[in-house]
N, C-alpha and C positions, 0 to 999 in steps of 0.2 A: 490479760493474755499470758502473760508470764506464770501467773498462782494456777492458772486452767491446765497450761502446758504440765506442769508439775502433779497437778492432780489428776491426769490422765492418762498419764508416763510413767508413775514411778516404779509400778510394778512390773511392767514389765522388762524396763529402761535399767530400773536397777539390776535384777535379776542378769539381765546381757550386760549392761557394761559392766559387771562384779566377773562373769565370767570373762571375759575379752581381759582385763586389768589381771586377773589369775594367769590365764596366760601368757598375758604378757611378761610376769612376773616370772613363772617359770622358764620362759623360751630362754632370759640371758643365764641364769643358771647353770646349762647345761655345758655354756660355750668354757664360761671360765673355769670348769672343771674339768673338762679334757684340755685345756692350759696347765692346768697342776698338773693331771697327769702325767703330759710331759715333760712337766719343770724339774721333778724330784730326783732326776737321771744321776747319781752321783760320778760326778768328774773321778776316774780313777788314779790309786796314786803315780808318784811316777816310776818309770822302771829304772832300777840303779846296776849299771855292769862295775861293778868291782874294778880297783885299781891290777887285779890278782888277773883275771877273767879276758881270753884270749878267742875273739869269734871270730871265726872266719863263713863267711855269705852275710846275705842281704839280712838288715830287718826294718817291720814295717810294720805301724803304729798310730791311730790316729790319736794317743794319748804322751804322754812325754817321758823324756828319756834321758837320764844319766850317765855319759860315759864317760867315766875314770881308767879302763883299762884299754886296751887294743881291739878294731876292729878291720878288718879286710874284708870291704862289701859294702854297697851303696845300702845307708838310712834316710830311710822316710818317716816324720814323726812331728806332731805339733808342735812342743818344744823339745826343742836339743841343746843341752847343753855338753858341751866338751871339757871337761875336765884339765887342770895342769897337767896330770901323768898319763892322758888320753894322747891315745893317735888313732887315727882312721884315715885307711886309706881308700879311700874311693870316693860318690856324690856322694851328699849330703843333698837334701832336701827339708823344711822346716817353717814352717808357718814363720817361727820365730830360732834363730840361730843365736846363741852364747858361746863366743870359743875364747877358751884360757889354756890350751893346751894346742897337740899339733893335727890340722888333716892336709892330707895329701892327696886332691879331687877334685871336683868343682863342689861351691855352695852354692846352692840355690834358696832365698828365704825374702820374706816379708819385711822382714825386720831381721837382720846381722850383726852382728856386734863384735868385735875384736877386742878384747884384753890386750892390757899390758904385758901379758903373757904367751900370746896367742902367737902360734905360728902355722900360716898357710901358704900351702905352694898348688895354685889352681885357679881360677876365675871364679869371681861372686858375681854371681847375677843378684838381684834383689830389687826393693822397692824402699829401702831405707836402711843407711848403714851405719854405722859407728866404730870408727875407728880409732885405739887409744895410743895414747904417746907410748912409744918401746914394741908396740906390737910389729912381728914380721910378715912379710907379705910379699911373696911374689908370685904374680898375675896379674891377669886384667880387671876389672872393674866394669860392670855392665848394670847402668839401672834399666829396670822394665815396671810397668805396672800390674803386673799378674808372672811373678817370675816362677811364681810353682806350676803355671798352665804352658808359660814359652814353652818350654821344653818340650811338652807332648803334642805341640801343633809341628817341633819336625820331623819327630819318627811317623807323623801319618803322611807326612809326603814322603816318606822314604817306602813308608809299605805299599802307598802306591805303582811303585815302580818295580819291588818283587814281583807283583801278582803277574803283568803280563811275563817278566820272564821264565815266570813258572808256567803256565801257559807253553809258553814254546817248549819246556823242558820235561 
């Protein structure tokens, strides 16, 4: 039965299962290539504000950022690090926060980190921080598990409560 099965099958058995086996061959081909194509994205570098470089407003970044000189205006950016001859005064927001220098704001980050050098006067919100011997700090201390999201669940109950006064207005 076996040697009958075989010699009644093959031609047509082989001819489908060669095809079915092709495409099976091709079908995962296609996946892990549109994987590379989004793999190749180059991380860009980071942006570097000079110890010289004086900004005043916001900036916003979902790549990272350098500051050595002065900013006034809330940063948003993957990484931040603050420089010793940095200040910034306003939030700060940051996947990941490095400060060796001064802000004056709230931090909000993932992961925060205080220098030896680091001087803040404001509330860290975060989800894991580090704090070095000689760093200064005054404020509070808030851990959350999603501290870059806390923040935007309370300005949408605050917009809630313009809409109907606008309404009446």
């Amino acid at each position: 039965m076996f040697s009958k099965s075989k010699i009644n099958e093959p031609g047509p058995k082989a001819d489908e299962g060669s095809a079915p086996k092709t495409a099976a061959s091709d079908a995962p081909r296609p996946a892990p290539t549109e994987f590379k194509a989004s793999a190749p994205k180059a991380k860009p570098a980071a942006s570097i504000l000079s110890s010289d470089l004086h900004i005043t407003g916001n900036l916003k970044t979902t790549g990272d950022i350098n500051v050595e000189g002065t900013v006034e205006g809330d940063i948003r950016a993957h990484l931040l690090t603050v420089g010793e001859s940095a200040t910034i005064k306003g939030e700060v927001m940051a996947d990941d926060v490095v400060v060796n220098g001064r802000v004056v704001g709230r931090v909000r980050g993932l992961k925060v980190r205080l220098t030896a050098t680091a001087r803040v006067e404001g509330d860290i919100i975060h989800k894991t921080i580090a704090i070095e011997s000689g760093a200064h700090f005054e404020g509070s201390v808030q851990r959350q598990d999603d501290p870059l999201n806390g923040g935007k669940s309370k300005p949408v109950a605050a917009t809630s409560t313009p809409a109907p006064a606008a309404s009446n207005g």
